[in-house]
DRENDO-276420 format. One record per residue (C-alpha): residue number from 1; residue in one letter; x, y negated, z negated. Coordinates in pm, 1 decimal. Layout:
// residues N
+------+------+----------+----------+----------+
! resi ! resn !       px !       py !       pz !
+------+------+----------+----------+----------+
!  NUM !    A !        X !        Y !        Z !
...
+------+------+----------+----------+----------+
This chain:
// residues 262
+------+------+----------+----------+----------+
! resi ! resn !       px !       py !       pz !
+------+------+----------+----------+----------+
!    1 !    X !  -1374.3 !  -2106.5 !  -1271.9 !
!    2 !    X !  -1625.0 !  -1850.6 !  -1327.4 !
!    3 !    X !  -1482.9 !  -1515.4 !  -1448.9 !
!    4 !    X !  -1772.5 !  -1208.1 !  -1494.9 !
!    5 !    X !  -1700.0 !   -826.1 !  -1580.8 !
!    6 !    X !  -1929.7 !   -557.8 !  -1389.6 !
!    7 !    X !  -1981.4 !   -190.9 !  -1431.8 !
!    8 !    X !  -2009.3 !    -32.7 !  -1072.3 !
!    9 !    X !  -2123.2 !    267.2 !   -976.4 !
!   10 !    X !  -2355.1 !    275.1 !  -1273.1 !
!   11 !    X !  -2706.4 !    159.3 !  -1427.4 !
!   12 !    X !  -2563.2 !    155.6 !  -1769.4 !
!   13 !    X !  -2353.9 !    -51.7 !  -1969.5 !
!   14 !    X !  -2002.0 !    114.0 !  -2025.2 !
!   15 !    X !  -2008.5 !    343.8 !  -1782.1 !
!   16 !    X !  -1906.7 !    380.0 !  -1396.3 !
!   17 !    X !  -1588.5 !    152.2 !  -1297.9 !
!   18 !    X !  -1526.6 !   -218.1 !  -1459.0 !
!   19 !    X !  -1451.6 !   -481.1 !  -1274.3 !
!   20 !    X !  -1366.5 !   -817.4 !  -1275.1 !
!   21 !    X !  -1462.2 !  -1099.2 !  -1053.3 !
!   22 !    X !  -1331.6 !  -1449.8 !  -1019.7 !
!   23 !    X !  -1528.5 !  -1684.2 !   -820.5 !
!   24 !    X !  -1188.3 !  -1934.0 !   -736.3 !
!   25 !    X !  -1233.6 !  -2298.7 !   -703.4 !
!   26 !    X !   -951.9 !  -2293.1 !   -436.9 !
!   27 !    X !   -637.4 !  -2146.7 !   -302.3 !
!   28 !    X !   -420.1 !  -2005.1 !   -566.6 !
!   29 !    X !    -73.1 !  -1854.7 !   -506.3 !
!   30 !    X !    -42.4 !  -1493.8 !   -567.3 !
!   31 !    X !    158.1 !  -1468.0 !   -898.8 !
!   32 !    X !   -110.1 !  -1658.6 !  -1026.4 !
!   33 !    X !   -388.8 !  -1431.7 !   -892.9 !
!   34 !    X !   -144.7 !  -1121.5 !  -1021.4 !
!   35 !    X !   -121.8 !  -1343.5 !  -1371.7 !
!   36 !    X !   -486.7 !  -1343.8 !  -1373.2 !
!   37 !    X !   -506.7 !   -903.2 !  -1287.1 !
!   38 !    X !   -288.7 !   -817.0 !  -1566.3 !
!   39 !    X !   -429.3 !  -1035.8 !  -1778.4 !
!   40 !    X !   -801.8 !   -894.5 !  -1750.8 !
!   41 !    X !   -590.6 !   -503.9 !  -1716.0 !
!   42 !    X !   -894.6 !   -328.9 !  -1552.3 !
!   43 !    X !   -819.4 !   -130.5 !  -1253.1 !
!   44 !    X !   -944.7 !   -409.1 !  -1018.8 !
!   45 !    X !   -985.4 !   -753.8 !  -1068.1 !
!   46 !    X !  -1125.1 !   -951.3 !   -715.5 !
!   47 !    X !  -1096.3 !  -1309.3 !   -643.1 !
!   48 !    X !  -1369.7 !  -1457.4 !   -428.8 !
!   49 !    X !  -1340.4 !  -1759.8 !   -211.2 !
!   50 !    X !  -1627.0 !  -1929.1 !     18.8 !
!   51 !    X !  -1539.0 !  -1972.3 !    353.2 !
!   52 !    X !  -1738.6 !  -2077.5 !    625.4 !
!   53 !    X !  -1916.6 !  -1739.2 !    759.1 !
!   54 !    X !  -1883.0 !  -1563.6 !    410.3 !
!   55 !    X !  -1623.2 !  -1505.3 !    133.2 !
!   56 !    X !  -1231.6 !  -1425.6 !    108.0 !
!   57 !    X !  -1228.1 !  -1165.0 !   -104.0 !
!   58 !    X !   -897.4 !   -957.4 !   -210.0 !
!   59 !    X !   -857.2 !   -682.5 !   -514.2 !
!   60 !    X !   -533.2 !   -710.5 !   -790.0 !
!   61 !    X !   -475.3 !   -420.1 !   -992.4 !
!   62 !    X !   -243.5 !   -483.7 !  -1315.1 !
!   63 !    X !     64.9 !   -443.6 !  -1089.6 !
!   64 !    X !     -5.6 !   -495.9 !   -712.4 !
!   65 !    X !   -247.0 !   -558.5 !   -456.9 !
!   66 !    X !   -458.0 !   -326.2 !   -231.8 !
!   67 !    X !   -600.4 !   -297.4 !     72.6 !
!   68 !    X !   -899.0 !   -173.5 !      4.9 !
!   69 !    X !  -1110.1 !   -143.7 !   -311.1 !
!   70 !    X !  -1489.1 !    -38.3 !   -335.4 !
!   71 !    X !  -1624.2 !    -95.2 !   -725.5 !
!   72 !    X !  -1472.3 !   -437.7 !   -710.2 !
!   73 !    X !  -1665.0 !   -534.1 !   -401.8 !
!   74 !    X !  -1959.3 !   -396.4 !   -476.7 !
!   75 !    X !  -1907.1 !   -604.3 !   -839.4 !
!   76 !    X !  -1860.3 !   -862.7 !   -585.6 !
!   77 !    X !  -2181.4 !   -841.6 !   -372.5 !
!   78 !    X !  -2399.1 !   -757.4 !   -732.9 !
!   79 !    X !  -2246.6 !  -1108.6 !   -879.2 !
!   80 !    X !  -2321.2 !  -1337.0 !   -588.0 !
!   81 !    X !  -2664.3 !  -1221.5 !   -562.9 !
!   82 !    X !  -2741.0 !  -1213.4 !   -932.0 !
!   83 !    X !  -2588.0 !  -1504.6 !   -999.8 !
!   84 !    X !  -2746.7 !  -1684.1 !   -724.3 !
!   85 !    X !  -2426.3 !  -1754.3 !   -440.3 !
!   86 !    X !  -2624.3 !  -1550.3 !   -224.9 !
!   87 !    X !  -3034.4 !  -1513.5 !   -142.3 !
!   88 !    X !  -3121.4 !  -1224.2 !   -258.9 !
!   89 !    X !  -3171.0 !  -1035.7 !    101.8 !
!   90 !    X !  -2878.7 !  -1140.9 !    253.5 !
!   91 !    X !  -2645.9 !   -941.3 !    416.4 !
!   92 !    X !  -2270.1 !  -1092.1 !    251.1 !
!   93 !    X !  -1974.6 !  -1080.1 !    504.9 !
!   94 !    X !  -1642.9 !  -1019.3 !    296.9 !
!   95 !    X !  -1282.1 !  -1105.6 !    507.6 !
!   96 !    X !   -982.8 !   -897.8 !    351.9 !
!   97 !    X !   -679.0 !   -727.6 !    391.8 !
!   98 !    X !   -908.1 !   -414.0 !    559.0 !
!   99 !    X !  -1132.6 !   -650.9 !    823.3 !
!  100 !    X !  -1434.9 !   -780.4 !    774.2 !
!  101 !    X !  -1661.4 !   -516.3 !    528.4 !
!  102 !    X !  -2030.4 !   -646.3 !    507.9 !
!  103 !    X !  -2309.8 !   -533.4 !    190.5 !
!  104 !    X !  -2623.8 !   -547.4 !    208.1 !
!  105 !    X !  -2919.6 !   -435.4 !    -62.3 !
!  106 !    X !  -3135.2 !   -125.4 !    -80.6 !
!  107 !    X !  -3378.0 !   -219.5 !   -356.7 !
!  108 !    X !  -3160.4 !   -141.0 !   -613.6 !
!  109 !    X !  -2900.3 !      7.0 !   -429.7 !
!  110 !    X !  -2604.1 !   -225.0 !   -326.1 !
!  111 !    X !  -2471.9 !    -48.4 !     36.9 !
!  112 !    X !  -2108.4 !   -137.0 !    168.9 !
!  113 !    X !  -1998.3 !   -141.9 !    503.4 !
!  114 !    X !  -1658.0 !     24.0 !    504.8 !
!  115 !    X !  -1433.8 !    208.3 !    715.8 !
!  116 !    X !  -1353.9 !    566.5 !    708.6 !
!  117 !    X !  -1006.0 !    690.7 !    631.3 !
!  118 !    X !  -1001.3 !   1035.3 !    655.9 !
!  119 !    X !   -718.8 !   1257.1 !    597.7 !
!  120 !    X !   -508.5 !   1468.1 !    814.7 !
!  121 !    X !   -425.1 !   1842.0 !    701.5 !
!  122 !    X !    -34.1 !   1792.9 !    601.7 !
!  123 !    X !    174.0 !   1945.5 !    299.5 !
!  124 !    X !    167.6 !   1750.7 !    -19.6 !
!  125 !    X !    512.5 !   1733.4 !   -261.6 !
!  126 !    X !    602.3 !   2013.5 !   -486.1 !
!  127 !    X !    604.7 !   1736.1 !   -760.7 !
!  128 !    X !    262.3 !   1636.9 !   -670.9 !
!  129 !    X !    130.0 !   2040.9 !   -701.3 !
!  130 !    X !    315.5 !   2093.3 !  -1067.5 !
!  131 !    X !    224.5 !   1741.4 !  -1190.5 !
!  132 !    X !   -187.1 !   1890.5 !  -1148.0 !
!  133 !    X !   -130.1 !   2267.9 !  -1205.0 !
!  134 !    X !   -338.6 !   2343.3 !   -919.2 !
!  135 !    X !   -313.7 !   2609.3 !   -626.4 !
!  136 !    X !   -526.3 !   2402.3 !   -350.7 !
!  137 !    X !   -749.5 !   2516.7 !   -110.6 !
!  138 !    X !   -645.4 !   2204.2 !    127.0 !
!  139 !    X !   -419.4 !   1956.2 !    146.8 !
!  140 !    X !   -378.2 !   1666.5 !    349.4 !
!  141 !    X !   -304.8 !   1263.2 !    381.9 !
!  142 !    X !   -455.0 !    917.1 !    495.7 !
!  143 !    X !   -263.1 !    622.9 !    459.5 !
!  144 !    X !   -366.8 !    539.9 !    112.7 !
!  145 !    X !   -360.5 !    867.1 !    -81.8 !
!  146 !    X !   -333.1 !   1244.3 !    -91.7 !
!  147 !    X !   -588.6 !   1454.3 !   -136.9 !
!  148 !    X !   -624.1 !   1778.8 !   -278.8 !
!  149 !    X !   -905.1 !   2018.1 !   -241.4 !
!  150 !    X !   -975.4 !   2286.3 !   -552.7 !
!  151 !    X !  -1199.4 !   2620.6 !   -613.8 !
!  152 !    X !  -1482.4 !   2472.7 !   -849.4 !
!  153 !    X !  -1604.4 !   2137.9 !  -1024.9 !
!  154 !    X !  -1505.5 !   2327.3 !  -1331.0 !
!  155 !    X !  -1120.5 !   2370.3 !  -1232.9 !
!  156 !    X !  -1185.8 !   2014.2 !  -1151.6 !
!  157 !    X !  -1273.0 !   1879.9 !  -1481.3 !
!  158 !    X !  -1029.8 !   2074.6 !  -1674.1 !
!  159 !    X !   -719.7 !   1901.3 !  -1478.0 !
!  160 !    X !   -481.4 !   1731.7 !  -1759.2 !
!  161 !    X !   -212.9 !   1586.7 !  -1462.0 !
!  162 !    X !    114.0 !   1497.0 !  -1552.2 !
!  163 !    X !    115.6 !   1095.5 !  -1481.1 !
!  164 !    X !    543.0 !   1053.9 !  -1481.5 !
!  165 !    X !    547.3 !   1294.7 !  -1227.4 !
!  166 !    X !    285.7 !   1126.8 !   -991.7 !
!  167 !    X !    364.1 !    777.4 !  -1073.3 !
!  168 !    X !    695.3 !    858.4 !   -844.6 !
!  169 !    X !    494.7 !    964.3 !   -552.9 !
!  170 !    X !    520.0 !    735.6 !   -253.4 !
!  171 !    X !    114.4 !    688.2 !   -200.5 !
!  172 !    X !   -131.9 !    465.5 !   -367.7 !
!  173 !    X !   -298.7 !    738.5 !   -519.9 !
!  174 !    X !   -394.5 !   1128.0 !   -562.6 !
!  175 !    X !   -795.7 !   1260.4 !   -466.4 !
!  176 !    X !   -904.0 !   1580.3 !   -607.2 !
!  177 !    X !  -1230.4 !   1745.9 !   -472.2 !
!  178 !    X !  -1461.5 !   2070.7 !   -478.6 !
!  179 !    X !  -1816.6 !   2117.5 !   -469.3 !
!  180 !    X !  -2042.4 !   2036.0 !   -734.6 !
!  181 !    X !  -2118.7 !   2279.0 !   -945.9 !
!  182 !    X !  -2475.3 !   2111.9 !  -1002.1 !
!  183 !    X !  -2755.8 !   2066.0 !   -773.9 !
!  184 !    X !  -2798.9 !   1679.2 !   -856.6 !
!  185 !    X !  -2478.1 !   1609.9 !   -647.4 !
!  186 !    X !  -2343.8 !   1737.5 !   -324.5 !
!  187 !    X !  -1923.3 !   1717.9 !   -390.3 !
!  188 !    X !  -1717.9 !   1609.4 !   -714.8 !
!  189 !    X !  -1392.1 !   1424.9 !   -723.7 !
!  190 !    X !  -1137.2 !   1209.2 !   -985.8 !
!  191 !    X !   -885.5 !    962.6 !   -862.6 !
!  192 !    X !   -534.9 !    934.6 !  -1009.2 !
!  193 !    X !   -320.6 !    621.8 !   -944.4 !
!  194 !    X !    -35.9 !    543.5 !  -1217.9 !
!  195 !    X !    162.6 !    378.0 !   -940.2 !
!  196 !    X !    -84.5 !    139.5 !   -927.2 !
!  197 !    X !   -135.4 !    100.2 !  -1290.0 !
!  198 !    X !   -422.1 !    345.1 !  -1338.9 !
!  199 !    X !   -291.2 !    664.3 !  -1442.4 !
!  200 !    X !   -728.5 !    760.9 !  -1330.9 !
!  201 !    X !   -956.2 !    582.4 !  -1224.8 !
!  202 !    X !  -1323.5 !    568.2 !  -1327.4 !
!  203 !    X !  -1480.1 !    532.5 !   -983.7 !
!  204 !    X !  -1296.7 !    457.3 !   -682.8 !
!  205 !    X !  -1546.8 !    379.4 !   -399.4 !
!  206 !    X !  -1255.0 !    371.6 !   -130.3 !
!  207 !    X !  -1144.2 !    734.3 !   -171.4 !
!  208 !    X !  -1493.3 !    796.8 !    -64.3 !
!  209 !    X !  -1393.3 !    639.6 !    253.8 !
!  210 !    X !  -1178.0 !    956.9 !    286.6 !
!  211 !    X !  -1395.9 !   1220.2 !    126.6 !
!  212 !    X !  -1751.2 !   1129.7 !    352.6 !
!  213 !    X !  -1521.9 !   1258.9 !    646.0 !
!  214 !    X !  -1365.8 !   1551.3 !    480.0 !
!  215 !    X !  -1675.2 !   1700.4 !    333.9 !
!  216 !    X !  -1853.4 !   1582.3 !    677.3 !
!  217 !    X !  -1551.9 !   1834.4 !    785.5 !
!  218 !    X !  -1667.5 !   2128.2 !    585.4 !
!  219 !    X !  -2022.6 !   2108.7 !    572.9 !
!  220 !    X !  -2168.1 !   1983.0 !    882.4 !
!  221 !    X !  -2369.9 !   1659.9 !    676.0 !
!  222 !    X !  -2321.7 !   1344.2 !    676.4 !
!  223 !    X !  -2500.9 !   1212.5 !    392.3 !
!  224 !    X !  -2401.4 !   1293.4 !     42.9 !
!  225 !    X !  -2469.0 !   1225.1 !   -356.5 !
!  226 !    X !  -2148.4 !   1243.8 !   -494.5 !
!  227 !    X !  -2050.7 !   1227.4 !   -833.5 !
!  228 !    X !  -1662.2 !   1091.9 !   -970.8 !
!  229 !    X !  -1591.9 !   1314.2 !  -1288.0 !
!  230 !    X !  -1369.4 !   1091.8 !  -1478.6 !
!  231 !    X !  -1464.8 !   1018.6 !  -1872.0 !
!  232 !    X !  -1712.1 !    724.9 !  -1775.6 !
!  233 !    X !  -1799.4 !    890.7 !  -1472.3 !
!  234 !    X !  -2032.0 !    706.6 !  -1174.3 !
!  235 !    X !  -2265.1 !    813.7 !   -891.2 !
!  236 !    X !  -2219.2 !    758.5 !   -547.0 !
!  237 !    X !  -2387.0 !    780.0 !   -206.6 !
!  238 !    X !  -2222.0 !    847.4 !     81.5 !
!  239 !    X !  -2284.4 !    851.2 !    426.2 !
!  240 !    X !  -2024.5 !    875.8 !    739.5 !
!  241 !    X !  -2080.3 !    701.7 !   1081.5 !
!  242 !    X !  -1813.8 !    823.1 !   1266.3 !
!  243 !    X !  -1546.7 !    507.4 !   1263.6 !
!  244 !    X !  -1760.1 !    361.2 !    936.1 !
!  245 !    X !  -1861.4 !    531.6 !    606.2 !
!  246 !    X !  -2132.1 !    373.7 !    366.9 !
!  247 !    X !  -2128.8 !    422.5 !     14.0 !
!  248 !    X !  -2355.6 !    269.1 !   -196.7 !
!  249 !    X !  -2404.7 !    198.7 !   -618.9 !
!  250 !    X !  -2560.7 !     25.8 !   -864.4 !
!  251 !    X !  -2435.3 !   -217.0 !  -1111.8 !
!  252 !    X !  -2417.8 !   -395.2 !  -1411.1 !
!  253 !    X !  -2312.2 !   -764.9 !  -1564.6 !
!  254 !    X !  -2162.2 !   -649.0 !  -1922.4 !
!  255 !    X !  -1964.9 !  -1005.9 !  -1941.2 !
!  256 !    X !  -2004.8 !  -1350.8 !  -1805.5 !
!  257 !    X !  -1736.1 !  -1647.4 !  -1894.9 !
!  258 !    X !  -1528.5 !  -1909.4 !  -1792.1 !
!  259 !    X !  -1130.9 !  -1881.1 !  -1666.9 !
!  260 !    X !   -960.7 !  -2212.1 !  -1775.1 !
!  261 !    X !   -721.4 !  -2329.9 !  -1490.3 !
!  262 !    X !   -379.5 !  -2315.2 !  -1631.3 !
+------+------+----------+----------+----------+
């Protein structure tokens, strides 16, 4: 089976999100795909099998699986065009645990179809405020993640969270946002998930799903550049359709092997 690694989110090598993707010969139970995930230990590792009007496609971190990843399907969509499973203009269907989530190309711009999760306005845990040292400007909840607004991209970068205390928390993961402090991006955000594994995450394309809407929220837009501050950082676009958000990247191939069937 053919294995690759792919930096999403990125134009250059060693940057953006890695991800792995696993083009499956055929049905595999899922200790074996979870064997597989914590074996490769990136964030997200996504196994791909053809089906008649497209591809299977689900995401393994180390420890579980998810309902919804971005990087690893755009790695995905950038691998079966690249490697030739697709033409190079088609539009690739995906079926998975979230519905059916389509990509398409933009030159060199890989778009995906996804839908929107925003958050509602709730309370967060006391555990989850002292674990980031933060007083928020908003707080608030979709059924993935919490996510936390703060006063500047600055505050943002400087945040040194306490991963015990969130690993505990009963959500997939933790979004923090403000502003950017730049003109060469619209918002800023970083993505914490040890329950998941990932005590951050380079670039999480889903979370996106829930910050389009939020920002959409605050400013009035619905089209953003958006930029995830984490150490290899990644650039994203963003743009909400009510029910749907797209968010588009870039990527690159940094690895291309072979998985032996065990």
């Amino acid at each position: 089976m053919k294995i690759y690694q792919v930096d999403a989110f990125t134009d250059k090598a060693f940057r953006g999100n890695p991800a792995a993707v696993c083009i499956l010969s055929g049905q595999k139970e899922e200790q074996w795909l979870q064997n597989v995930a914590q074996e490769m230990n990136l964030s997200e590792t996504a196994f791909l099998i053809r089906e008649e009007k497209g591809w299977r496609l689900r995401w393994f971190t180390p420890l579980v699986e998810v309902d919804l990843c971005g990087h690893a399907t755009l790695a995905s969509a950038h691998i079966l065009w690249e490697k030739g499973y697709e033409e190079k203009q088609s539009t690739i269907s995906f079926d998975t645990r979230s519905g059916i989530l389509k990509s398409s190309r933009d030159g060199e711009w890989i778009e995906l179809d996804f839908p929107s999760e925003p958050a509602s306005e709730s309370e967060v845990p006391d555990t989850l405020l002292k674990a980031l040292n933060v007083k928020p400007g908003f707080t608030g909840k979709n059924r993935f993640d919490y996510i936390v607004e703060v006063g500047s991209e600055e505050e943002l970068r400087a945040l040194d969270p306490n991963f015990m205390l969130l690993r505990d928390l009963e959500t997939r993961g933790v979004i923090v946002t403000s502003l950017s402090g730049s003109s060469e991006y619209d918002f800023v955000s970083r993505f914490f998930a040890p329950a998941c594994g990932i005590e951050e995450d380079p670039v999480t394309g889903s979370a996106h799903c829930c910050l389009g809407p939020f920002w959409q929220h605050k400013t009035g837009r619905d089209t953003f550049t958006a930029y995830q501050a984490s150490k290899r950082g990644g650039y994203i676009r963003v743009h909400v359709r009510g029910e749907r958000t797209r968010i588009a990247g870039k990527a690159i191939t940094v690895l291309d092997g072979e998985l032996i069937d065990f």
